[in-house]
Residue frames as qw, qx, qy, qz and C-alpha x, y, z in Angstrom:
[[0.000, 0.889, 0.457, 0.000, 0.00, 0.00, 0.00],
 [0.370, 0.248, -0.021, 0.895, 1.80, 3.36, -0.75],
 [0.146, -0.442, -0.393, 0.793, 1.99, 6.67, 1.85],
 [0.036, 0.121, -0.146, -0.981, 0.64, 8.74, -0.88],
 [0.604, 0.439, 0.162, -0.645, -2.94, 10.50, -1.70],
 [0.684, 0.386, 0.605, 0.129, -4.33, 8.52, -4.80],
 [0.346, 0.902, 0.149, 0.209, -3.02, 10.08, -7.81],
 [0.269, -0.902, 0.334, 0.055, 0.33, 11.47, -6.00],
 [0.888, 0.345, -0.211, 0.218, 4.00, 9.98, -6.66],
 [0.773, -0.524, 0.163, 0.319, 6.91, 9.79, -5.50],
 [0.550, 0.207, 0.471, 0.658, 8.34, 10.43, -8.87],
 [0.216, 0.846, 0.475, 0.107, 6.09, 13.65, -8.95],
 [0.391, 0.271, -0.208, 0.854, 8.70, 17.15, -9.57],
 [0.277, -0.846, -0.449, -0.072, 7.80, 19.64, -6.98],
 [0.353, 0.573, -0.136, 0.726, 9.06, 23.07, -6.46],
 [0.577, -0.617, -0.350, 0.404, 10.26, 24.28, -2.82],
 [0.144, 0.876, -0.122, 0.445, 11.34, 28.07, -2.37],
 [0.776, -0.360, -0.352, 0.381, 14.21, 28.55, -0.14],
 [0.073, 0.951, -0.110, 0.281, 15.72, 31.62, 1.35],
 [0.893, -0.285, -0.120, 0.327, 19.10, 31.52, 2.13],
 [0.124, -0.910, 0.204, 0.338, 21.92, 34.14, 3.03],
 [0.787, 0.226, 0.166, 0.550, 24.62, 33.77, 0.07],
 [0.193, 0.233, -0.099, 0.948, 27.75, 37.33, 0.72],
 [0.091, -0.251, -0.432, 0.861, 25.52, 38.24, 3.76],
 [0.342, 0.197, -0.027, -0.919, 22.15, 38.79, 2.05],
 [0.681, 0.311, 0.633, -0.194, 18.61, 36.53, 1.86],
 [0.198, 0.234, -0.717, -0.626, 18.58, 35.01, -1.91],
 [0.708, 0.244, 0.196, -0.633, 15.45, 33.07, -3.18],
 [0.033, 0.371, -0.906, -0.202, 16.46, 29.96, -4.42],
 [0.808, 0.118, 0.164, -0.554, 13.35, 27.59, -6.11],
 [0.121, -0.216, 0.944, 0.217, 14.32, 23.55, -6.23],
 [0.784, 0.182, -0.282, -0.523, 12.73, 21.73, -8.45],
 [0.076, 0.325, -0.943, -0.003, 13.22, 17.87, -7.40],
 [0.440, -0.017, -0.896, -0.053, 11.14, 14.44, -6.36],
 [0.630, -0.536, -0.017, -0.561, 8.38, 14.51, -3.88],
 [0.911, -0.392, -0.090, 0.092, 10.07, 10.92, -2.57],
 [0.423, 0.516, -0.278, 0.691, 13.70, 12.88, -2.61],
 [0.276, -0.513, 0.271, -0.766, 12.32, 15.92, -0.42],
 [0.724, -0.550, -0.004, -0.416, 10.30, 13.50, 1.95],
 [0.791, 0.166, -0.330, 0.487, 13.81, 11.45, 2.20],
 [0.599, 0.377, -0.218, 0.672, 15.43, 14.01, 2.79],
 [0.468, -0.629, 0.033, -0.620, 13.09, 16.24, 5.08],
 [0.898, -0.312, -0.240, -0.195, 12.98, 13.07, 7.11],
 [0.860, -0.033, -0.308, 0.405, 16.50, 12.69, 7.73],
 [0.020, 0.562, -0.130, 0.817, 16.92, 16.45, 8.26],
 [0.672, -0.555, -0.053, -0.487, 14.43, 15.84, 11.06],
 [0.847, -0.499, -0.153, 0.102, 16.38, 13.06, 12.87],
 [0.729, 0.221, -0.197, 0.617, 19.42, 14.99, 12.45],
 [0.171, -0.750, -0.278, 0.576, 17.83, 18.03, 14.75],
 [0.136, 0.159, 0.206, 0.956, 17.61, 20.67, 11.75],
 [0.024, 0.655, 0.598, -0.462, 15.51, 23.53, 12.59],
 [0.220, 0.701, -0.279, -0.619, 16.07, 25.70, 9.95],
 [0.792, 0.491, 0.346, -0.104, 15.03, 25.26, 6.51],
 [0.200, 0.909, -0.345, -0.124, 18.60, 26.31, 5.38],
 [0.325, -0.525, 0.781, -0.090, 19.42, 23.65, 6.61],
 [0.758, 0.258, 0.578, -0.157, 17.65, 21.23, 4.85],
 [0.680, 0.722, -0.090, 0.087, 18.55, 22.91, 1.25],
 [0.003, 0.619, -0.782, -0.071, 22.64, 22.80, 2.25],
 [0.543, -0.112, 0.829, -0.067, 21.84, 18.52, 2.59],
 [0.660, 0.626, 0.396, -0.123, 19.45, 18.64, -0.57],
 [0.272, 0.917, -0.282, -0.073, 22.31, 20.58, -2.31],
 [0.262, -0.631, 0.720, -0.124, 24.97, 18.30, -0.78],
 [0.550, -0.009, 0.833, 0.059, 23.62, 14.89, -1.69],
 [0.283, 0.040, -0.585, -0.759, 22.51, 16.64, -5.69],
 [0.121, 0.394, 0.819, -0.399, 18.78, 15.52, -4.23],
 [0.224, 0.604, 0.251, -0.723, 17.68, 18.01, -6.99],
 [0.653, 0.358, 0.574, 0.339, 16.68, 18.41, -10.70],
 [0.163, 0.572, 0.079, 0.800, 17.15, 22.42, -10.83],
 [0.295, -0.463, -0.302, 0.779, 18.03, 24.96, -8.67],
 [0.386, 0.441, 0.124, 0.800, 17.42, 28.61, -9.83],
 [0.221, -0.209, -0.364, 0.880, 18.20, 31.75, -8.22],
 [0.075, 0.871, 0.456, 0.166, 14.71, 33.97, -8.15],
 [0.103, -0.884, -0.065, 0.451, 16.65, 37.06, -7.71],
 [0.290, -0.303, 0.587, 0.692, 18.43, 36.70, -10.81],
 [0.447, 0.211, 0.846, 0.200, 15.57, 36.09, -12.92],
 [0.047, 0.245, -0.143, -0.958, 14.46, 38.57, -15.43]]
C-alpha cells in the first residue's frame, strides 16, 4: 500500500522556495526535485535536529537531491 494521496508519486517534480543568506544577504532559491527525494530528505533532516530550513537545502544541495536549482533574484 503506498503513503501517498491517490493520484500522487513519488516520482512527482515539486518546487520548494528557499531563502538563504549567500555574501551576507537573503537570496530566493526555487528547487525543483522528487516529492520521494524531499520527503527522504526532510525526514533525515528531522532526525538529524535541523531547525532551519537552510538547513535542509545545504543537505538537498549536498547529496545533488535536486533536478534544478534557480536563483529567483536573478531572474528577469
Amino acid at each position: 500500500m503506498s503513503d501517498y494521496a491517490p493520484g500522487v508519486s513519488p516520482d512527482d517534480i515539486i518546487k520548494i522556495t528557499f531563502v538563504v543568506m549567500q555574501n551576507g544577504k537573503p537570496v530566493s532559491k526555487e528547487v525543483s526535485m522528487k516529492r520521494g527525494k524531499f520527503i527522504d530528505c526532510n525526514a533525515r533532516g528531522q532526525t538529524k535536529g535541523f531547525t532551519k530550513a537552510a538547513q535542509l537545502y545545504e543537505l538537498i544541495v549536498a547529496e545533488k537531491a535536486y533536478e534544478k536549482i534557480t536563483d529567483l533574484d536573478n531572474v528577469n
